[in-house]
TORDREN-525608 format. One line per field, with one value per residue (C-alpha): residue number from 1; residue in three letters; z, x, y. Coordinates in pm, whole numbers, plus 50000, padded with zeros to 5 digits. Each point is the difference from the previous one (the first is absolute). Layout:
<recs>
num <- [NUM_...];
residuo <- [Ala_...];
zz <- [Z_...];
xx <- [X_...];
yy <- [Y_...];
</recs>
This chain:
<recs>
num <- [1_2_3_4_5_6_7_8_9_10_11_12_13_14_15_16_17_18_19_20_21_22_23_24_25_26_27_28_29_30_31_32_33_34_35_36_37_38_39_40_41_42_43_44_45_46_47_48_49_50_51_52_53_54_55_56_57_58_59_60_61_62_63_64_65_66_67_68_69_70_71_72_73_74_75_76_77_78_79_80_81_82_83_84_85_86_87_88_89_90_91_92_93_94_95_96_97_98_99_100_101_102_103_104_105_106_107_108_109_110_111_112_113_114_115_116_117_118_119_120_121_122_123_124_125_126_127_128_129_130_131_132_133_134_135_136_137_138_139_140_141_142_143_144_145_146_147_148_149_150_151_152_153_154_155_156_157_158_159_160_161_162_163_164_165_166_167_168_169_170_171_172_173_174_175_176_177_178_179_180_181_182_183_184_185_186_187_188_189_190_191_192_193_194_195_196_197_198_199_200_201_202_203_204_205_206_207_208_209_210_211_212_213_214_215_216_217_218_219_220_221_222_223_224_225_226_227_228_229_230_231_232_233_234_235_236_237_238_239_240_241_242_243_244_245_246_247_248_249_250_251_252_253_254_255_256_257_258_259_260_261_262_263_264_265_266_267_268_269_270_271_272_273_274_275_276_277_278_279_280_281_282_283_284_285_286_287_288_289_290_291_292_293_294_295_296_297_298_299_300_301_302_303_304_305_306_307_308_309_310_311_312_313_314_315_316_317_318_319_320_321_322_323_324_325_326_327_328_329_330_331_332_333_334_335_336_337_338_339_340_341_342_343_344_345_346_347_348_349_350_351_352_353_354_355_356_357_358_359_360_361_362_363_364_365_366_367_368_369_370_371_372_373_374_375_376_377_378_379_380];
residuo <- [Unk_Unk_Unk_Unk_Unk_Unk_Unk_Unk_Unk_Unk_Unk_Unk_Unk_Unk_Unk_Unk_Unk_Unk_Unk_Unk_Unk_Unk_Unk_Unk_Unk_Unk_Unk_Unk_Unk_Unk_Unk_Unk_Unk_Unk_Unk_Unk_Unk_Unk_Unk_Unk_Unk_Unk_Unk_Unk_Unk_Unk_Unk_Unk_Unk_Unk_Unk_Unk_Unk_Unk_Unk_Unk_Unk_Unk_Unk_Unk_Unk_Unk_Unk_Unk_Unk_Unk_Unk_Unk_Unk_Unk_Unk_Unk_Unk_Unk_Unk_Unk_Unk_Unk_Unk_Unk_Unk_Unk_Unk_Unk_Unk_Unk_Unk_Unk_Unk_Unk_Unk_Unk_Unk_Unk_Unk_Unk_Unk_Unk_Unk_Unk_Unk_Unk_Unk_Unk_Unk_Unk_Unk_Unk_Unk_Unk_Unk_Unk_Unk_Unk_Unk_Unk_Unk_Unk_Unk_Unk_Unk_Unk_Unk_Unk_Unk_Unk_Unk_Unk_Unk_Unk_Unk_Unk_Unk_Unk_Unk_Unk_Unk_Unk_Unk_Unk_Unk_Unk_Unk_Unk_Unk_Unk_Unk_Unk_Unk_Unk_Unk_Unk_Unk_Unk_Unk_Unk_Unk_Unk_Unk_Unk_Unk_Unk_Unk_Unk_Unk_Unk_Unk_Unk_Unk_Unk_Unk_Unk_Unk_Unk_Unk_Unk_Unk_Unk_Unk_Unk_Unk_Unk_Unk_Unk_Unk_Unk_Unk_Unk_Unk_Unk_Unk_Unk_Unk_Unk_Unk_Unk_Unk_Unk_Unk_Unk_Unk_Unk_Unk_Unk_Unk_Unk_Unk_Unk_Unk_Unk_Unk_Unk_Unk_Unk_Unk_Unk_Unk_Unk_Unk_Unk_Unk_Unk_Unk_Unk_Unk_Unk_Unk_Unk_Unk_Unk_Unk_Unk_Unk_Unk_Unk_Unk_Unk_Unk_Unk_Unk_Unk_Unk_Unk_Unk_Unk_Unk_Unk_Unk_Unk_Unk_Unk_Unk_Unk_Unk_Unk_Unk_Unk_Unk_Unk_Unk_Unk_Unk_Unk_Unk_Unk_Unk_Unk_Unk_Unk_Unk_Unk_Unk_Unk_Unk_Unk_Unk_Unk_Unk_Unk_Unk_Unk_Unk_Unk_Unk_Unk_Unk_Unk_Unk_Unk_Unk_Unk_Unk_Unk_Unk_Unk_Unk_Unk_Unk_Unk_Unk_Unk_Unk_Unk_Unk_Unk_Unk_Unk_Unk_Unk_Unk_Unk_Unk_Unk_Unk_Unk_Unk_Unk_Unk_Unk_Unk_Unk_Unk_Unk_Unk_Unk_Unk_Unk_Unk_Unk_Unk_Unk_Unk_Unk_Unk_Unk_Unk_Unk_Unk_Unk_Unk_Unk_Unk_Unk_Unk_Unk_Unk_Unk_Unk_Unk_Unk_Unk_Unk_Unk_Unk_Unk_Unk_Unk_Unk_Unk_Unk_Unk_Unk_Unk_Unk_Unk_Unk_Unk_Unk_Unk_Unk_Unk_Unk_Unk_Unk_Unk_Unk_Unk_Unk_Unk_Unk];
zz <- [95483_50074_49755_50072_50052_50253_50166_50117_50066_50230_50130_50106_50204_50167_50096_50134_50219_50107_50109_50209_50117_50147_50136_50196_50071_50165_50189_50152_50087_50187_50236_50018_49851_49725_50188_50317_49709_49833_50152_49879_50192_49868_49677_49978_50158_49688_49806_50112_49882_49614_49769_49871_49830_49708_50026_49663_50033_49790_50218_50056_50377_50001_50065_50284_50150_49932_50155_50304_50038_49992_50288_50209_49959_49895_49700_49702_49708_49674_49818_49659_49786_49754_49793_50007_49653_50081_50322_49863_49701_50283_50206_49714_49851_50328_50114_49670_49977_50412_50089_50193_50034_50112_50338_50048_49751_50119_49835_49682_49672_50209_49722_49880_50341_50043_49628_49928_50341_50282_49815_49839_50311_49911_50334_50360_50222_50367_50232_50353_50244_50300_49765_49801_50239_49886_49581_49875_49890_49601_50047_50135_49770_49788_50259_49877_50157_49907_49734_49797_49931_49647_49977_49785_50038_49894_50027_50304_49858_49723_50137_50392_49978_49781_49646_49999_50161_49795_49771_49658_49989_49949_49677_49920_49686_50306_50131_49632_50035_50336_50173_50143_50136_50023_49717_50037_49761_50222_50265_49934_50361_49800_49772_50280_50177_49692_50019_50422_49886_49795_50186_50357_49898_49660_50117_50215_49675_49795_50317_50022_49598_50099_50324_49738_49683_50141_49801_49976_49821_49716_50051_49774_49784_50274_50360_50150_50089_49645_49888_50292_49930_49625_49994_50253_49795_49674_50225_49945_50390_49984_50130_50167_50313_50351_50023_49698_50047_50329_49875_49668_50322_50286_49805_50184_49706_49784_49794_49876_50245_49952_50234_50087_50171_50191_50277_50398_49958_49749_50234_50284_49654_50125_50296_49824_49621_50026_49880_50038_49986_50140_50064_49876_50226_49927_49647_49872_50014_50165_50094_49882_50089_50261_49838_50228_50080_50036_50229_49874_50052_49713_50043_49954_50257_50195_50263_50062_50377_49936_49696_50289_50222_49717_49921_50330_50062_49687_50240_50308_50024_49953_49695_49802_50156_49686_49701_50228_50061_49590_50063_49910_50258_50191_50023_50370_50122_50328_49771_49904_49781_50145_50091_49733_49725_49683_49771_50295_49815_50378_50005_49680_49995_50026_49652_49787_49856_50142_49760_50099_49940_50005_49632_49895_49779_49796_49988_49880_49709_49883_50023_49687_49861_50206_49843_49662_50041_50109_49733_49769_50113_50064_49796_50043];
xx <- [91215_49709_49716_49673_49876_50307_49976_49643_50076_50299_49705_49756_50286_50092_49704_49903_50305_49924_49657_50204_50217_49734_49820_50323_50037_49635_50079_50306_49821_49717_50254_50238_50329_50040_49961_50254_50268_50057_50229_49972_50398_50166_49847_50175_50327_49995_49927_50267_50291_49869_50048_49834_49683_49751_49694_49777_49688_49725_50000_50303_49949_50145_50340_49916_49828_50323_50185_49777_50026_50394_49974_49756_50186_50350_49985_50044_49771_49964_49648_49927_49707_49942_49694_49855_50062_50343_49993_49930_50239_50275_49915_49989_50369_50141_49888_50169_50252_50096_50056_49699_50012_49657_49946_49616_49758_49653_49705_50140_49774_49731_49950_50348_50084_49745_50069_50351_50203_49839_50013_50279_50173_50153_49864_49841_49697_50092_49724_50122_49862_50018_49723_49823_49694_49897_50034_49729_50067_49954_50254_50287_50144_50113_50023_49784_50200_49799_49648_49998_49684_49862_49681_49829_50033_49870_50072_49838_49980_49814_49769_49821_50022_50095_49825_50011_49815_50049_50276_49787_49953_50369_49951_49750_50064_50018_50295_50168_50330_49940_50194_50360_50149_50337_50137_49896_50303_50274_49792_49840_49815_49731_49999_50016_49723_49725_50092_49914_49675_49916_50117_49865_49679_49882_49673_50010_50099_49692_49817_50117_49880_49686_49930_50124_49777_49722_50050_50236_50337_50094_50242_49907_50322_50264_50020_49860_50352_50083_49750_50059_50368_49905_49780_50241_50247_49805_49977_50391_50103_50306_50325_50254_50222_49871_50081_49880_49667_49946_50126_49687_49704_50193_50121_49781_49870_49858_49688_49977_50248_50045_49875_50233_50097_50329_50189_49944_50313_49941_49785_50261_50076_49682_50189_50337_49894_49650_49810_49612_50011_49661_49906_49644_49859_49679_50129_49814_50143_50337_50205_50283_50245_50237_50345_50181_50375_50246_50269_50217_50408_50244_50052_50388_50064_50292_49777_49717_49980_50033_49713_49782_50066_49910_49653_49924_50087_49721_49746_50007_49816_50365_50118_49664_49961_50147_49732_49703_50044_49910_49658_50232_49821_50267_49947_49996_49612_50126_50171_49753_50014_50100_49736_50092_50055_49900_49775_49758_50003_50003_49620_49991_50175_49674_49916_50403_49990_50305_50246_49984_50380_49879_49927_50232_50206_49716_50011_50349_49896_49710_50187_50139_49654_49835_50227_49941_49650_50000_50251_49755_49670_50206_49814_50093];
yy <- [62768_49757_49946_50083_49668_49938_50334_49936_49653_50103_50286_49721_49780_50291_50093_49683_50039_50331_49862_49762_50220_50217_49671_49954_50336_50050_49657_50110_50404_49814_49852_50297_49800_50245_50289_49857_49841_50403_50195_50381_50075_49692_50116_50298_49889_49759_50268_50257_49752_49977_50225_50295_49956_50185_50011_50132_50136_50199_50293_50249_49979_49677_50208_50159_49649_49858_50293_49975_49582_50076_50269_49766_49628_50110_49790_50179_50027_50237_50048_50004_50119_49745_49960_49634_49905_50092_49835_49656_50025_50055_49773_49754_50102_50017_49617_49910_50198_49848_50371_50151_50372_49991_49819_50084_50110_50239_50034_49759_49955_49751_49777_49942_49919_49732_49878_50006_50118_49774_49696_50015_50043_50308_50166_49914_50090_50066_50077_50139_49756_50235_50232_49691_50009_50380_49908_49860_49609_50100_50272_49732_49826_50201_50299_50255_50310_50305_50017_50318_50113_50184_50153_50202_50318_50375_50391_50117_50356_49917_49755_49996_49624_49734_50015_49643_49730_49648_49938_49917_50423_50032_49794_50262_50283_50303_49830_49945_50176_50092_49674_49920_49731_49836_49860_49631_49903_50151_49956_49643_49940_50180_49698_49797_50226_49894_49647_50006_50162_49753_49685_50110_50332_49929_49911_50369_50170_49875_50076_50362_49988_49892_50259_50314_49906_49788_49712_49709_50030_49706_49810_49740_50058_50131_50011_50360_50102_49966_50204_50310_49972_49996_50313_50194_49934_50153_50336_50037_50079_50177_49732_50158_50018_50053_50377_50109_49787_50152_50368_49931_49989_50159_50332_50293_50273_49703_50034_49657_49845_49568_49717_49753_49701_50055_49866_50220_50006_50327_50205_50073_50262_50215_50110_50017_50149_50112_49752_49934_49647_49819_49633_49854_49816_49771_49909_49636_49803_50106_50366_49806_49758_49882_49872_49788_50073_49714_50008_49676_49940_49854_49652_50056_50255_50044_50170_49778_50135_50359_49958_49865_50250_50223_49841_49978_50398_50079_49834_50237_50322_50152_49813_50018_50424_50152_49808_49992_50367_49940_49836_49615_49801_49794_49582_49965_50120_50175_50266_50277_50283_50341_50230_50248_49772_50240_49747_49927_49670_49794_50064_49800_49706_49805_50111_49932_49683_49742_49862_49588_49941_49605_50052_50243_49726_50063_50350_49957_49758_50191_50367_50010_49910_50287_50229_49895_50049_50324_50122_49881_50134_50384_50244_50352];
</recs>
């Protein structure tokens, strides 16, 4: 494995040829060369004579996306539900082991991607050119497939709107005991989450400080993301697994139900289980976040076609149906979210704050640190 100091040194070279790659790429769009060169049929004829491929994912509806690509192209496909720490420790084993199981990865651990898997070569970024025009130029390279969305989130029994308005009251003593969220140690893009807030909003934290108590926060000894992840910490939310955190707010009969931060994902359970799962809106200084998804191919597969094919299949209205029927917004802007989406959370997206995966590397160095500090500022 690469050292630190090489890994973001590899980072930085590859991102300056990403940046050229994308010059390139923008030259060859404004003449139409791009576009004209792909050829979506000769595409899948290559693709029908390779073999079978795998394709992990977060979700569990990856196997019936891979079940549907198989019935539309005739190439055939099985989904997986892999978590992404899993995903990149695959990957990883698989490049060295020369015997990829996995030919495209979904929604992969964002900052291990852009730290360790990129760079090292281990996987690629293929952005249909056919589709390039409708996803946004910071969303190319890597593809950014599908953005899942967490918000904060209350009972809608107990409370006629959100109890919260700016996220310095959940470090408050009513809220002691009273939070859940996922486990940023098995889940570690919460680690990752407080490093983005403090690279890209730290300023809007001590702001939201400022606009709840009336005077200014210091930060003369630690940055003001420090000191909100510090005192949320101290208020012991309870870490857990997505369906339990969303069960703790969502769970109808509560007196004293739990506010959360979950994934959209979670409230297609108020149909299916009964849940009263709400999303706060108007939150300083953000609802939530938007975690990008990935959709990136092993370097060593024997299906580089059919892995295409694949990736490019996630970016149509058909391919992407099944997550953004989960509030996951897809990467290609003429895709929408259905009109019955549960989370209402498309009226929002103004206020979720964007994970930059330009310095995610970073996120990756400083996660183990993130974690450590929150382990030691826990008080229950």
């Amino acid at each position: 494995m690469m050292t630190t100091t090489t890994r973001i040194k590899t980072y930085r070279h590859a991102t300056a040829v990403c940046a050229f790659a994308l010059t390139l790429s923008a030259a060859f769009g404004s003449s139409g060369h791009a576009e004209d060169a792909f050829n979506l049929e000769a595409l899948i004829e290559a693709a029908k004579k390779e073999p079978p491929i795998t394709v992990y994912a977060v979700t569990g509806k990856i196997v019936d996306t891979a079940q549907a690509f198989t019935a539309k192209y005739g190439v055939q496909a099985s989904g997986k539900k892999v978590n992404e720490a899993t995903q990149v420790e695959l990957m990883i084993r698989e490049f060295q082991a020369d015997n990829v199981v996995g030919d495209v990865s979904v929604a992969t651990d964002v900052a291990s991607a852009m730290g360790e898997l990129l760079p090292q070569g281990i996987v690629t970024s293929w952005t249909p050119p056919d589709l390039a025009g409708d996803i946004g130029e910071k969303l190319r390279d890597p593809l950014v497939v599908v953005s899942d969305p967490h918000v904060f989130t209350y009972n809608t029994e107990k409370y006629d709107k959100c109890p919260v308005t700016n996220i310095w009251q959940l470090t408050e003593p009513e809220w002691k005991g009273k939070l859940a969220m996922l486990d940023l140690f098995d889940k570690p893009l919460y680690a990752d989450w407080f490093n983005q807030i403090e690279t890209h909003h730290d300023a809007d934290v001590a702001a939201a400080y400022e606009a709840l108590y009336g005077k200014k926060l210091d930060t003369s000894g630690e940055t003001a993301t420090a000191a909100w992840v510090k005192a949320f910490a101290e208020n012991a939310p309870l870490l857990t697994d997505s369906s339990t955190v969303a069960e703790a707010a969502g769970a109808p009969g509560q007196a004293d139900p739990f506010f959360i931060i979950t994934s959209t994902a979670k409230y297609r359970d108020n149909e299916s289980k009964g849940l009263k799962l709400g999303l706060c809106s108007g939150v300083q200084p953000f609802t939530g976040f938007l975690y990008p998804g990935f959709g990136l191919i092993a370097a060593k597969t024997k299906s580089p076609n059919a892995a295409k094919l694949f990736v490019r299949y996630l970016m149509t209205e058909e391919g992407i149906a099944p997550q953004t029927a989960d509030g996951k917004i897809s990467g290609k802007s003429t895709i929408g979210l259905p009109s019955n989406e549960p989370s209402g959370v498309g009226k929002h997206l103004g206020e979720l704050m964007s994970f930059d995966p330009a310095t995610a590397a970073d996120d990756l160095d400083k996660r183990e640190g993130w974690q450590d500090f929150w382990r030691v500022n826990y008080k229950q």
